[in-house]
N, C-alpha and C positions, 0 to 999 in steps of 0.2 A: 748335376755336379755335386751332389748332396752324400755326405757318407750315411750308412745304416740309418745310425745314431739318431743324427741330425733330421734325417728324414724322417723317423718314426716319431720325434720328439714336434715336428710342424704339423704332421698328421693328427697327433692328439691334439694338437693347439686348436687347428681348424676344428676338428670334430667338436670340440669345449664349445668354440661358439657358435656354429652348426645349432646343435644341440639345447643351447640356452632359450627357455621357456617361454620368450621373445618371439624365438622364429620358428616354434611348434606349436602346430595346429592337431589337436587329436581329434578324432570324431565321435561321437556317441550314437551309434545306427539306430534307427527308429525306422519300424515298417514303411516300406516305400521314399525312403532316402536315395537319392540320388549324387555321386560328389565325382565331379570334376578336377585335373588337375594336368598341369604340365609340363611331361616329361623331360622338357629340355631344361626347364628354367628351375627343376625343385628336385629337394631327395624327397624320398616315399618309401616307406617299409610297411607293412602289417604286423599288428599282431595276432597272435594264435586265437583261433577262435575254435570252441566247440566240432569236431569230427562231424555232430549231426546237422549243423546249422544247414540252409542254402542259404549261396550264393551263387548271385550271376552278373558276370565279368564280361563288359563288351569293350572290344579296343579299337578306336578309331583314329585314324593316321591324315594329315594333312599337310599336300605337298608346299614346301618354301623351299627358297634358300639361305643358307647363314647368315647373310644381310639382315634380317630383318629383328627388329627389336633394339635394344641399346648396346650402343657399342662403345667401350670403355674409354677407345681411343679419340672418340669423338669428345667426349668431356675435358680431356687436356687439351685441347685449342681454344 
């Protein structure tokens, strides 16, 4: 129900605190690092690394249903 405006101007708000150095984890890879993380409950981005580097990328899926973990509306009771 949001105009342009209004919307783009909460989007930055979120992304501000998103973003704030509180709730950013960077990593520093060191040979044979291993890092876990997940997808439902975080943002995640990379950055650019070297063309030459390897890397290897394995994705593993585990079946739930939305049930599970904290639910917002359980806290207001």
């Amino acid at each position: 129900g949001m105009d342009r405006r209004e919307g783009d101007e909460l989007l930055s708000e979120l992304l501000t605190f998103a973003e704030h150095p509180r709730y950013v984890y960077r990593h520093k890879w060191r040979m044979n690092d291993l890092l876990l993380w997940d997808n439902w409950r975080c943002l995640h981005t990379v950055h650019p690394h070297p063309p030459d580097a390897q890397r290897e990328m394995n994705r593993s899926t585990i079946a739930m249903d939305m049930s599970m973990g904290r639910v917002l509306a359980d806290e207001a009771a």
